[in-house]
N, C-alpha and C positions, 0 to 999 in steps of 0.2 A: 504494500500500500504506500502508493508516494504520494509528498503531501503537495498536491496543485493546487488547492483552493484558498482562496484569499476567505481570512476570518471573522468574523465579525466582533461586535461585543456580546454580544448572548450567546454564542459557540459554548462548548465548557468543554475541559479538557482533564484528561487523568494521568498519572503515569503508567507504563505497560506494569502490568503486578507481575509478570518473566522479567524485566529487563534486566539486560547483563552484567554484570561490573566487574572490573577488571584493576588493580593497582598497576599504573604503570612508569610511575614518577613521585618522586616526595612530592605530595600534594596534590595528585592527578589521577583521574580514575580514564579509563576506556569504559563509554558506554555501549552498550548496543541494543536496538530493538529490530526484531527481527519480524514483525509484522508491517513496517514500514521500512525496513531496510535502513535504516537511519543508525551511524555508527559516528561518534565524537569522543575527543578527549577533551575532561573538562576540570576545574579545580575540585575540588573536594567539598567545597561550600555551595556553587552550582550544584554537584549532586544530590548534596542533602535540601535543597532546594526543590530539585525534580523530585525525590521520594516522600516528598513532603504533602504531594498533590497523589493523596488515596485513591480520592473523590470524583466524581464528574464535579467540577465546578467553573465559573468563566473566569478568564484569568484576573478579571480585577477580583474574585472573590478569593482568590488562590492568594494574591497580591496583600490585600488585608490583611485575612488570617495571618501568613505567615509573619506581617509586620508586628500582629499584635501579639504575638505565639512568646511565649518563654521571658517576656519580659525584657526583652531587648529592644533595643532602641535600632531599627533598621530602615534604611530609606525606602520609601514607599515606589517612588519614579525606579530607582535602581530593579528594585525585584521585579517589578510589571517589567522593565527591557528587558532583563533576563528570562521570564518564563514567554513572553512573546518570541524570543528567540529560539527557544526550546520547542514552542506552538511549531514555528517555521521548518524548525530541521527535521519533524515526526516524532522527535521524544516523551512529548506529550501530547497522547490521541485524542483524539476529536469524535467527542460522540457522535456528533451529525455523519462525518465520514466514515464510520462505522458503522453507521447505519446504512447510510447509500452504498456501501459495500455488499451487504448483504441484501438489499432490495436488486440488487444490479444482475445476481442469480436469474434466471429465468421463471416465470411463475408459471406453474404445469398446472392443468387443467385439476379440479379439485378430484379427490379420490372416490373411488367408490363405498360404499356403504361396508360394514363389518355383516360379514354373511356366514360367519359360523362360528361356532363355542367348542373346543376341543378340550378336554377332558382327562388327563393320568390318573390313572385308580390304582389302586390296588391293596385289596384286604377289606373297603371297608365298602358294605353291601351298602351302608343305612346309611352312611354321609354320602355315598355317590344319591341315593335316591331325594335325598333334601335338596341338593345342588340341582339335578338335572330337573328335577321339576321346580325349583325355583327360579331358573335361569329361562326354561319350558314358557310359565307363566307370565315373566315380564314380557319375552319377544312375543308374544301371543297380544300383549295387555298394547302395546308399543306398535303394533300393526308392522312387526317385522317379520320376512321368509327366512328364519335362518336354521340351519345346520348343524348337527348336534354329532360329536365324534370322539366315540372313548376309546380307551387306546389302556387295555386291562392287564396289569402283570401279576394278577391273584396267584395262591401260591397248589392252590387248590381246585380240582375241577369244581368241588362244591359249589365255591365261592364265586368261579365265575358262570357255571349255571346260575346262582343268585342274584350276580348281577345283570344277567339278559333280563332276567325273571324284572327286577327293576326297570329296565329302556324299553320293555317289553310295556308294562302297565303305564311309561310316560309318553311312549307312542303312541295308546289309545288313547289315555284321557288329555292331550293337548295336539295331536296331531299334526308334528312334527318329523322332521324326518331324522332318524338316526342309523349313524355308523359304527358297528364295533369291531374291534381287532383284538383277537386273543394271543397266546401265542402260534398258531397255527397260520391266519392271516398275516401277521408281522413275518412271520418265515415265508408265504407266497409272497409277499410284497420285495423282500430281498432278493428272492429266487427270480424276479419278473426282474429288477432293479440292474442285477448282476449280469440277466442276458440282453438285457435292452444297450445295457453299455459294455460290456465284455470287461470289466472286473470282477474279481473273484468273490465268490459268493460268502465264502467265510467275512471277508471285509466288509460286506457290504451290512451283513448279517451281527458283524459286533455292532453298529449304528442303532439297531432295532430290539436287539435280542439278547439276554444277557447269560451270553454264551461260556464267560467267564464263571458263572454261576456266584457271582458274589455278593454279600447280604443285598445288599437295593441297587436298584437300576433304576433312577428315576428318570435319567437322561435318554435311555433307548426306547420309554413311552413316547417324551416329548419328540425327540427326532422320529417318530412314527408318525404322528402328528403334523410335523412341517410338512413330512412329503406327502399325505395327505391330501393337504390344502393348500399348494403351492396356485399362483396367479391369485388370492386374496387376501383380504384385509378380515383377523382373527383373532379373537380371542382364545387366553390358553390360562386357564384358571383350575385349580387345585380341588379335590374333590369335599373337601371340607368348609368350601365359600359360602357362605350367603349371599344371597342376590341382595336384599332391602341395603341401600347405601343413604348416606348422611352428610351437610358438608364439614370438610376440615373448621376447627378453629380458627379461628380470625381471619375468614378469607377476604383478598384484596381482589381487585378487580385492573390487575396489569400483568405484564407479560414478561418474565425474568429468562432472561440469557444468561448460563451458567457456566465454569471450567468447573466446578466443585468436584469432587471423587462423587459425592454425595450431595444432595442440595435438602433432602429431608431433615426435617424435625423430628425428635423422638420427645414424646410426654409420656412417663409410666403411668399406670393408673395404679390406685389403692383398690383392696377389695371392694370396699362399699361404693366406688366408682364402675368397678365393673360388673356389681350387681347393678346399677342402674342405666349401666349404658345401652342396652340393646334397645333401651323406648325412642333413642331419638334416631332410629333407623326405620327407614319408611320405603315402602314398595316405588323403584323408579327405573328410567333408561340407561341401565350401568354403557349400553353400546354407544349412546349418543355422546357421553362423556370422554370415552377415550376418543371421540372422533373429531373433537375438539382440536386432536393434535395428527394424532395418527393418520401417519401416510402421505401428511401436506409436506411444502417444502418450508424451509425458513421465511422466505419470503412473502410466502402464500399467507404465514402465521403472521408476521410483523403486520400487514397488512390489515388487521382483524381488532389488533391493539392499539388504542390513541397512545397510549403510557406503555416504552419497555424499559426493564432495567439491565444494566450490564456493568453494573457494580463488581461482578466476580467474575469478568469474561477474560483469561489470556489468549495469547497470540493463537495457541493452537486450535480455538474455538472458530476463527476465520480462515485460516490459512493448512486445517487439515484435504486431506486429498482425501474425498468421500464425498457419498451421496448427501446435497444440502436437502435432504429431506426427513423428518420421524420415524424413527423406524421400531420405535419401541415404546411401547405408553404404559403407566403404569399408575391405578389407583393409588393412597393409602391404606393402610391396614387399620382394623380395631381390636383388639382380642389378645389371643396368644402370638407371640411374633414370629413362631419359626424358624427363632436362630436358635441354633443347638446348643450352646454355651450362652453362660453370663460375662466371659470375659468383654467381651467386647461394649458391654455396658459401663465398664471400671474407665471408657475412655470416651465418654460425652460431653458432648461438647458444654456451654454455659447453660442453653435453655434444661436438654435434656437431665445435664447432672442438678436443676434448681429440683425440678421433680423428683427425680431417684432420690437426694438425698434429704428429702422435708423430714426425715422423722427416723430412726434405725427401726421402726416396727416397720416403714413403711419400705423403706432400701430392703431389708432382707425380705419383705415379701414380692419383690419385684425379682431380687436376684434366685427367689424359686421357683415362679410362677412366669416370669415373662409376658407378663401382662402390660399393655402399652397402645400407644397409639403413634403411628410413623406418615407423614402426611407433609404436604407442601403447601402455606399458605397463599398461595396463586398459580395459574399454569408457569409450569417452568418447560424451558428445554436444555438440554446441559447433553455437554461433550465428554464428563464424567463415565466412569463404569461402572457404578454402583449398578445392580439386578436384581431383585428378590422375584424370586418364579411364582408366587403364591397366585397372582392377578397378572398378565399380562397382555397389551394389544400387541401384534407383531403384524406387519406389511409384510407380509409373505409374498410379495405380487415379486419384491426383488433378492436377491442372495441375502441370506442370513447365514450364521455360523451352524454349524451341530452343535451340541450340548453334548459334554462329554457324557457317553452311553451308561458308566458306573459308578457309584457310588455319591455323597452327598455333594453340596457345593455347584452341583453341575450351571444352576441359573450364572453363580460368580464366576466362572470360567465363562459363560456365553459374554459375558455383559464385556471381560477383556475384549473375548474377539469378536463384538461389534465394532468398538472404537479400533483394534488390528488391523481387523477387515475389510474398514471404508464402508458401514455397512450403511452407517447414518446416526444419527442422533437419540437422545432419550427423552420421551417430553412423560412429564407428569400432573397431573388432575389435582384441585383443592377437593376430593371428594374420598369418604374412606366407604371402602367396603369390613362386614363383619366375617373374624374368622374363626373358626370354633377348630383350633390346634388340641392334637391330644394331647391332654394337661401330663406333666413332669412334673417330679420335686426336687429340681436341681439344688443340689448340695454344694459346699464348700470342698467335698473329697471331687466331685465333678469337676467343679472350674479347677482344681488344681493337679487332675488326672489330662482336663485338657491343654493346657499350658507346657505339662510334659514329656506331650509327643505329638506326632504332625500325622495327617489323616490323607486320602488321594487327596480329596478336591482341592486341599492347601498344596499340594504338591505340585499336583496339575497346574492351580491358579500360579504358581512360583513359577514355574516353569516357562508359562506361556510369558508372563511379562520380564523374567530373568535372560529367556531366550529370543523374544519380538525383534527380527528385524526393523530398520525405520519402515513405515510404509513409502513406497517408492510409485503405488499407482492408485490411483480416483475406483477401480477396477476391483469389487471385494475380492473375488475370487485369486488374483495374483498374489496379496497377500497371505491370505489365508493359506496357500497352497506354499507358498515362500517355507512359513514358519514349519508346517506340517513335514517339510524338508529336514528340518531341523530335527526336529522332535523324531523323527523316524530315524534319523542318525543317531539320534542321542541311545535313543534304545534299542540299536543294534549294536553299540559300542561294548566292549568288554566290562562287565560289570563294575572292575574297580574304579575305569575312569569314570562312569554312572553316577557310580554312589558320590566319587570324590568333590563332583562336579557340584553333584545334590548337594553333598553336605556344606559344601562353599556357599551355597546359595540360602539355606534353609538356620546358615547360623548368621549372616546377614541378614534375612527375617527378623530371626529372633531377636537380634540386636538392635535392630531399628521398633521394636514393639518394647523391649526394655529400655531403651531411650527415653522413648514417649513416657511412659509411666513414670520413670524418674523426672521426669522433665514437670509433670502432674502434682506429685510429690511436694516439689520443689514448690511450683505457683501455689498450691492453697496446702501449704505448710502442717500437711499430711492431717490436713482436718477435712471432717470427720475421722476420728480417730476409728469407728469399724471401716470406715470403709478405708482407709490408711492403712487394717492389717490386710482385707485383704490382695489390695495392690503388692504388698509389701511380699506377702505369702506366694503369689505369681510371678513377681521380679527372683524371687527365691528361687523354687523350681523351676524356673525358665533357665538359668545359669544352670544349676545341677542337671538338668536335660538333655543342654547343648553340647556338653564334654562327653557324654555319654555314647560309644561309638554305634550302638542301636537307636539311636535318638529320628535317623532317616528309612526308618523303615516304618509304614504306616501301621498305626495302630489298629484302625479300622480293618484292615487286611490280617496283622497277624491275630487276633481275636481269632478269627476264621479256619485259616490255614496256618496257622505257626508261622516264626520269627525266618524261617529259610524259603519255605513256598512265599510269602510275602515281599522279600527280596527279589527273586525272580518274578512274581507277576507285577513289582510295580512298572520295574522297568519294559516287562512284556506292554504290558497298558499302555505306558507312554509309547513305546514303538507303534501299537494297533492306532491310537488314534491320530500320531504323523501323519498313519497312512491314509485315513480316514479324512481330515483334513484335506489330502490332495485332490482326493477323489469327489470330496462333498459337490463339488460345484458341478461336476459331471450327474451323480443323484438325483440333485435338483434341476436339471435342465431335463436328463429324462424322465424326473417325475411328472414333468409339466406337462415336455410331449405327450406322457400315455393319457395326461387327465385331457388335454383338449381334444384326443381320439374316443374319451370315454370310457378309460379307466378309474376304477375305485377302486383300491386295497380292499376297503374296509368292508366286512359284509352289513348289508342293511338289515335292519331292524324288521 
């Protein structure tokens, strides 16, 4: 972005939150921003001048403040030519030009309607039948044709007799149309997938089938489901949803552009909170809500909003090589939150930790129960990878990632390789849906069983961002297949470079997660004093874990198979999915062929 445009006095300007610095002289820094391409050497007092401008503000407001800031006596004229100067070179951006930036995109014709509800089951007869007939009754209520498609990894023929027994009685009484895949279906669909494109059916078939036989496959439902419903706009939601939604907390009414990892709010709830929270959930269009975002380009969305903010937008939010369009929408949540561990609550941010820690009856009931609300007060879109698979809209029309086939975490691995892949963006809804998670009583032996040992999905998720080449094309598929290159090397390599490799990576984790917490520690002077011990107790175990030369063998695996079969299948896994990876984008081009000739996997209802 170069800056041609002459200024005015209302413009406002911020400084890039990437920009580079460099010492390169007593008294001189090398600046750079690299979304304007603008590079200067400047005194040291300029600098702290530029980093002083957080804000969008116009430079006489920049100008002011900083004159009045600290109690110094600073010439007023002096700083306005210097940050006008700064305006000029691109160091400090210009919201208007970053806005015309992104309007400058092409605007594509708006997308079509959300025309189906895809569905992972497995085990639970009586939450699949709440879900699909409550999902049933809203598109019914909402004058919507849509499509219903469960994708069943029961463990048991009973069970999934049970559940036809279910799609069965919500095909009649809402008359609708539904698709089911058991595992019999998922293996013709591999076998169809495998001859259409001439890769080998074992590959195609780890995507679908959880041929590993290892405790959860939640990733080979959902990649059942992409191919599917490939050329639409879909909904992929958890068998334990509620349809009735509610809006977030303090919703605003603007449109926020985000880099954040994460742009969500977490509020924990107290019991007597979530005994009363399910009244303010009321029968509504959960579809119309993600269509708010889902599928449009940026342009299309600025377009829609008088107010956006971009308070937290870095360089890579304009200047990634990717589809400028949403490619993944996602409600809030209300209920139990479906993160497996509490650790990851011991590191919230201000709002979230005012809630967790009102009270130690009320912290420890949060860090057992996982009871909470995760929500964004206005549509946001963010270049972030945060994912949580519970509720999700996906634009299946263009390339998406797989979701690694086995074990937990799989949504967190996908959400890297959107941002990897070019896949597109994340927009999120001020609106929460209710989730009824089966209740746990996490313990303090728990968070401290987690902390000292590392599961696939951490591995996986290491892996991919340890291992991510840059992206080098707009192109998801090049990407994607780049890295898969990788990863298929890695776990063909001889075991000890593997692990060696792993373990280089997996104790830089751990080291940048004990950081934080001491860093934590530190700012609020280890008060709360319970929650001080258990931070304290984590940073503990997390040391005594990492020296440990089994500390890189997933826990979740050798639970299963022991400490040696574990070893060889983490790296077998890594290797299957490289391959898988390569191959995805071929999957999805002849999933699409067979559907537009009129194929369906899934058998109908």
């Amino acid at each position: 972005m170069t800056n041609t445009t002459t200024h005015t006095a209302t413009d406002r300007f911020r400084v890039p939150l990437d920009l580079v610095r460099m010492r390169v002289d007593e008294g001189k820094e090398l600046v750079y921003c690299s979304l304007a391409g603008a590079m200067k050497v400047l005194p040291v007092s300029t600098v702290h001048l530029l980093q002083s401008c957080r804000t969008f503000e116009t430079l006489d407001e920049h100008a002011r403040r900083l004159c009045q800031g600290d109690g110094e006596s600073l010439d007023l004229q002096s700083i306005s030519q210097q940050l006008c100067a700064l305006a000029e070179s691109g160091l400090l951006l210009s919201y208007d030009e970053l806005i015309r930036k992104l309007l400058a995109e092409p605007i594509e014709e708006a997308p079509p309607a959300i025309s189906a509800v895809t569905i992972p089951t497995r085990n639970r007869s009586e939450a699949l039948e709440h879900t699909i007939n409550g999902y049933a009754k809203s598109s019914s209520e909402h004058g919507r044709e849509m499509q219903f498609f469960i994708a069943d990894q029961s463990d048991h023929s009973n069970t999934c007799q049970a559940n036809l027994d279910v799609l069965t009685r919500a095909n009649k009484k809402f008359g609708v149309e539904i698709f089911y895949a058991g595992a019999a279906e998922k293996e013709d669909l591999a076998r169809t997938l495998a001859k259409h494109t001439g890769h080998q059916f074992d590959l195609v078939n780890f995507a679908v089938s959880n041929d590993e036989h290892c405790p959860k496959a939640y990733g080979a439902n959902r990649n059942a489901l992409l191919l599917s419903t490939t050329g639409r706009l879909i909904i992929q939601t958890d068998d334990d949803n509620e349809c009735p939604i509610a809006p977030c907390p303090e919703t605003k009414d603007y449109l926020t552009l985000t880099s954040q990892y994460s742009p969500l709010q977490t509020r924990f709830l107290s019991q007597a909170e979530v005994e009363h929270m399910k009244a303010d959930f009321v029968p509504g269009d959960v579809m119309a809500k993600h269509e708010q975002l889902l599928g449009k380009s940026i342009a299309h969305c600025l377009q829609e909003y008088s107010l956006v903010n971009l308070d937290d937008t870095n360089s890579s939010f304009f200047t990634r090589s990717q589809s400028p369009r949403v490619a993944v929408t996602a409600l809030g949540i209300a209920g139990e939150s479906g993160i497996g561990t509490s650790f990851y609550f011991l590191n919230e941010d201000e709002i979230g930790r005012v809630s967790l820690l009102r009270s130690k009856e009320d912290y420890q009931y949060s860090m057992a129960n996982h009871d909470l609300l995760r929500f964004v007060v206005n549509p946001t879109i963010s270049n972030g990878t945060v994912c949580g698979g519970m509720h999700l809209g996906l634009d299946n029309r263009f390339l998406l990632p797989p979701f690694t086939p086995v074990q937990r975490n799989e949504d967190g691995v996908f959400g890297e390789l959107v941002k990897l892949g070019s896949s597109g963006y994340f927009g999120f809804l001020p609106w929460l849906i209710l989730r009824h998670g089966q209740s746990k009583n996490y313990t303090s032996e728990d968070l401290c069983s987690f902390v000292s040992s590392v599961q696939t999905g951490q591995i996986i998720a290491t892996l991919v961002t340890g291992l991510s080449p840059r992206p080098t094309s707009p192109e998801p598929g090049k990407n994607m297949v780049a890295l898969g290159r990788l990863f298929a090397e890695w776990g063909a390599a001889p075991i000890a470079d593997f692990e060696e490799m792993l373990r280089l990576m997996l104790m830089q984790r751990a080291s940048r997660q004990i950081a934080k917490l001491e860093y934590l520690m530190t700012k609020y002077a280890k008060e709360p004093s319970f929650w001080a011990n258990d931070v304290d107790m984590c940073m503990s175990a997390m040391t005594r874990a990492i020296t440990d030369r089994r500390y890189i063998i997933p826990s979740d695996l050798s639970e299963s198979f022991g400490e040696e079969e574990a070893r060889v299948l983490i790296q077998r896994l890594v290797r299957r999915f490289g391959q898988l990876l390569q191959v995805w984008p071929d999957l999805i081009e002849a999933a699409n062929q067979l559907r537009i000739s009129g194929w369906q996997p899934f058998r109908q209802i």
